[in-house]
VOBA-1610 file (N, C-alpha, C; in pm, whole numbers, padded with zeros to 5 digits, always signed):
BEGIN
Unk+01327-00008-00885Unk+01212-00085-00922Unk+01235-00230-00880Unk+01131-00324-00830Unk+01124-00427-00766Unk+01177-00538-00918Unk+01249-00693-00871Unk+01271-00713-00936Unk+01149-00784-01003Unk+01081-00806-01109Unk+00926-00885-01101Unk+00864-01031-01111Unk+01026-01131-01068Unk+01014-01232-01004Unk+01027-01280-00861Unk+01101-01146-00762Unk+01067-01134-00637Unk+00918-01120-00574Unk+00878-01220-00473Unk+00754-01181-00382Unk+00741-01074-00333Unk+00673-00947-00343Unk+00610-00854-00265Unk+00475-00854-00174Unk+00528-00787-00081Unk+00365-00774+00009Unk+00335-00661+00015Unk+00243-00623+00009Unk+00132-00459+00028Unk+00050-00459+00100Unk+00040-00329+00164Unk-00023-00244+00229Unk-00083-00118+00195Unk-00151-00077+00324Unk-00190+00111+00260Unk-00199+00147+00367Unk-00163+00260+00398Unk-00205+00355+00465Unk-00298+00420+00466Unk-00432+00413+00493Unk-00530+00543+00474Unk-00476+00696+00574Unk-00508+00750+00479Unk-00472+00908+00515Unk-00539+00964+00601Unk-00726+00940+00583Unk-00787+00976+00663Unk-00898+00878+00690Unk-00846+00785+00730Unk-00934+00651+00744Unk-00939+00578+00677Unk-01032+00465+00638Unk-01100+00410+00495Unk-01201+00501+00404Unk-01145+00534+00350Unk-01234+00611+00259Unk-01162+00611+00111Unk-01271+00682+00057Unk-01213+00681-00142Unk-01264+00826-00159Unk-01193+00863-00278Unk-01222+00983-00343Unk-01341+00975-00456Unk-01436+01052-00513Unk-01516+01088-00572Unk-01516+00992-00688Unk-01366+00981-00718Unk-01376+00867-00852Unk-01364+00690-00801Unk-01343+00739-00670Unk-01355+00594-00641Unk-01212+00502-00551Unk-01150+00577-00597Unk-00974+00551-00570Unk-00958+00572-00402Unk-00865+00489-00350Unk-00824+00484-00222Unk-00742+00622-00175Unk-00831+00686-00074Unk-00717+00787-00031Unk-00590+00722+00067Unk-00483+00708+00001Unk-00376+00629+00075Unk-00239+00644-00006Unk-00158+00605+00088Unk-00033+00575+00006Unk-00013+00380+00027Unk+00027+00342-00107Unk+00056+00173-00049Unk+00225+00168-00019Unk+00260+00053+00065Unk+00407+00056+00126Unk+00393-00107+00086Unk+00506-00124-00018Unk+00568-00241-00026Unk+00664-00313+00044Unk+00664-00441+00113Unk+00721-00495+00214Unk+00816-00624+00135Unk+00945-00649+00177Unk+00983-00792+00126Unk+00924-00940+00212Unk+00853-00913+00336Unk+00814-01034+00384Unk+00696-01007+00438Unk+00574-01112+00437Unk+00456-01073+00500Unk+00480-01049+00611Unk+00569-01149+00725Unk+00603-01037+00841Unk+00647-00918+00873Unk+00690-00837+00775Unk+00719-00696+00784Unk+00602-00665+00782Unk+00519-00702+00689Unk+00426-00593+00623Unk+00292-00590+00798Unk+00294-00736+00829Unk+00204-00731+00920Unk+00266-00707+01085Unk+00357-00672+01052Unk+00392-00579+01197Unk+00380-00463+01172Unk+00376-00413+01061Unk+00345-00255+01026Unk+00222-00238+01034Unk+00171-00315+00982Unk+00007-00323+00966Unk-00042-00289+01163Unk+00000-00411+01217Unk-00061-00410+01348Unk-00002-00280+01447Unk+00112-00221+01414Unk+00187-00074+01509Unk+00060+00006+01452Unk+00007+00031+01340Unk-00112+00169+01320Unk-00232+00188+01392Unk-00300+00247+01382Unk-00447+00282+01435Unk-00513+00159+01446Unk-00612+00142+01511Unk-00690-00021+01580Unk-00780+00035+01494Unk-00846+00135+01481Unk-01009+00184+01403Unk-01015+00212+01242Unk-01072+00138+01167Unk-01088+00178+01034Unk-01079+00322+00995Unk-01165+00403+01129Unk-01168+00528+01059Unk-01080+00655+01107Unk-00963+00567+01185Unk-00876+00659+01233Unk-00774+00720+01098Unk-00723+00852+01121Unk-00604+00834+00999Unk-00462+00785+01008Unk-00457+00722+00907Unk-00296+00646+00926Unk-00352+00466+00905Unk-00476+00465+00941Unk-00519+00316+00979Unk-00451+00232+00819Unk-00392+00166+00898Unk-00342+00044+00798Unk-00415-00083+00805Unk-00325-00144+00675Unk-00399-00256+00620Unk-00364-00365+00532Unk-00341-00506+00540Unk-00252-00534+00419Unk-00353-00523+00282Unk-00319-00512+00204Unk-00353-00570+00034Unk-00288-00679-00021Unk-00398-00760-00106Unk-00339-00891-00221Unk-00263-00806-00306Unk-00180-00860-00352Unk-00104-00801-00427Unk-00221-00848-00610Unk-00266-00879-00596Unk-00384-00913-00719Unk-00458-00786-00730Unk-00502-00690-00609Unk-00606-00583-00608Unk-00552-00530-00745Unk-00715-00491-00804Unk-00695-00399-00925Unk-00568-00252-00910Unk-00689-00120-00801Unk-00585-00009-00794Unk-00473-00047-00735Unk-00421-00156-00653Unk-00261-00142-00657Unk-00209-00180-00734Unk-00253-00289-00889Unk-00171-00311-00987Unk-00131-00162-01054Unk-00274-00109-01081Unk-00258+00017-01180Unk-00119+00108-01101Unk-00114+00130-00977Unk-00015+00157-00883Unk+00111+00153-00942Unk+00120+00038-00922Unk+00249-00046-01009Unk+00295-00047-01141Unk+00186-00063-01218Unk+00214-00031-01337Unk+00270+00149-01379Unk+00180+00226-01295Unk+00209+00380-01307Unk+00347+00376-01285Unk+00391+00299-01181Unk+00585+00283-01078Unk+00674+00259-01187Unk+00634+00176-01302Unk+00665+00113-01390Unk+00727+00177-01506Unk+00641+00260-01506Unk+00625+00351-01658Unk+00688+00467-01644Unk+00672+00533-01525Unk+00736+00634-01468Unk+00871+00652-01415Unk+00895+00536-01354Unk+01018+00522-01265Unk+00996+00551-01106Unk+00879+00604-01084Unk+00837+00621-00966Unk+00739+00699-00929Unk+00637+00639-00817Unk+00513+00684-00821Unk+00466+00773-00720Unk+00421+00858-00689Unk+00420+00956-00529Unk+00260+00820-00482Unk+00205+00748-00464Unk+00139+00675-00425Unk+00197+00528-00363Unk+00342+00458-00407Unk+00413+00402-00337Unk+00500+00425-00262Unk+00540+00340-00183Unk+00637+00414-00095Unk+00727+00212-00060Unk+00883+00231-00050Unk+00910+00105+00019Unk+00935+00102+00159Unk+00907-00008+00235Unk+00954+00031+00360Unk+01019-00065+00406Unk+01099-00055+00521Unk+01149-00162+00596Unk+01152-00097+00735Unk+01092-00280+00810Unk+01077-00225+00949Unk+01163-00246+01004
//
């Protein structure tokens, strides 16, 4: 678990583009980065088209569903919706 005075950066992966599920929620996994330059060289290696799958993206780390994300990471010890990465 991240320490929660360290900076994180986020991302997502869409799975099958930009899209959401029925309740509303991002179909994706998010990938936590230690520097915005990680996160946005990952970001820019994925799909160029919103609606390709895989298409990435960064996130504020403020967004509502990636707090709840986090908080789930939290409570659990670990979430199948995060993932860490290093490039």
């Amino acid at each position: 678990m991240a320490n929660p005075t360290t900076k994180r950066f986020y991302a997502i992966q869409w799975t099958y583009g930009r899209c959401c599920d029925p309740a509303g929620d991002r179909i994706g996994i998010y990938h936590r980065f230690a520097s915005a330059i990680e996160r946005d060289a990952w970001c820019d290696d994925g799909p160029s088209f919103t609606t390709e799958p895989g298409y990435r993206e960064s996130i504020s780390s403020d967004d509502a569903e990636l707090r709840r994300v986090l908080r789930e990471e939290q409570r659990q010890g670990t979430c199948y919706r995060l993932a860490d990465c290093r490039v």
